[in-house]
C-alpha positions in Angstrom: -87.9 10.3 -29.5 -88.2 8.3 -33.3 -88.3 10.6 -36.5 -91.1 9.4 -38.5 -90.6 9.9 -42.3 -93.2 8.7 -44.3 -95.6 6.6 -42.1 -98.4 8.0 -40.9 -99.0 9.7 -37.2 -102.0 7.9 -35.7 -103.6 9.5 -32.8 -106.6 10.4 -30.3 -106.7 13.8 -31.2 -105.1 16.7 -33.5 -104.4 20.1 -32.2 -103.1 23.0 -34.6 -101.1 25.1 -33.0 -98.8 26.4 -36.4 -101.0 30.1 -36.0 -99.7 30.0 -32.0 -96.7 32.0 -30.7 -94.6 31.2 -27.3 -96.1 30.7 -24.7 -99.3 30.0 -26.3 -98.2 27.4 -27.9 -97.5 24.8 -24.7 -100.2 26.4 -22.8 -102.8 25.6 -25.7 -100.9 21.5 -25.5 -101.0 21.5 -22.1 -104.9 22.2 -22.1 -105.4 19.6 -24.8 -103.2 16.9 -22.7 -105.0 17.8 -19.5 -108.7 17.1 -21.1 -107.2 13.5 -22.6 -107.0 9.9 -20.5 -103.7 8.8 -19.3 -102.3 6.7 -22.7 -104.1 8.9 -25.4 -102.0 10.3 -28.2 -102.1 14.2 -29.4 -101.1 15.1 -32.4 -99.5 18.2 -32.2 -99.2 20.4 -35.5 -96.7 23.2 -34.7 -94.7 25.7 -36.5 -91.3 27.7 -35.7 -88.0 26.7 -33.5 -89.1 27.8 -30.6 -92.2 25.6 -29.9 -89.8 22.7 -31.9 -87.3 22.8 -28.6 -89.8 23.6 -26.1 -93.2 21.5 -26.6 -91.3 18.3 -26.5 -89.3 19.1 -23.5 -91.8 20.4 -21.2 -94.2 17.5 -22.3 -91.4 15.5 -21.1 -90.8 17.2 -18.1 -94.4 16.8 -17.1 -94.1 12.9 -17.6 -96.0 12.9 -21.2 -93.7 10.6 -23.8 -93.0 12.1 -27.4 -93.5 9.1 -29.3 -92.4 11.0 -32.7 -91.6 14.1 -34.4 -91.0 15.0 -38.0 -90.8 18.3 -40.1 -92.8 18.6 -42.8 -91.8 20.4 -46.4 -94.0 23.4 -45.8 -92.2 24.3 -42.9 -94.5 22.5 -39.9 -93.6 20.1 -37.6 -95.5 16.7 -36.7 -95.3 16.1 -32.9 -97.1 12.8 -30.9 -97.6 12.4 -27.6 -99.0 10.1 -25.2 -100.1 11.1 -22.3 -98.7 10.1 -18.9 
């Protein structure tokens, strides 16, 4: 996984998840993964530690790659994936 500072996050689609609570939160990525073609990227907009430590593994797990991740200053996090 890279840590992107200030370059920007290109990607297929965005999906804002920083309202979204556990388990919502992978359950709402998942859906948006699972409606994408194998090699399309999601930008994921999150918020909070939990989703943080979890998205990115379970992604992973499922045999998506995190391509980056980087907090933001208002307290968000930045997450891209490609599909697998």
């Amino acid at each position: 996984m890279n840590s992107v500072c200030k370059q920007e996050l290109n990607s297929d689609r965005v999906l804002d998840i920083t309202a979204e609570t556990c388990p919502m939160t992978f359950v709402r990525t998942r859906l948006a993964l699972d409606r994408m073609k194998k090699g399309e990227v999601l930008l994921v907009r999150l918020r909070g530690d939990e989703p943080k430590r979890n998205i990115p593994r379970t992604a992973a797990e499922q045999g998506h790659d995190v391509l980056a991740q980087r907090d933001l200053p208002d307290g968000t996090t930045e997450l891209l994936l490609r599909k697998g």
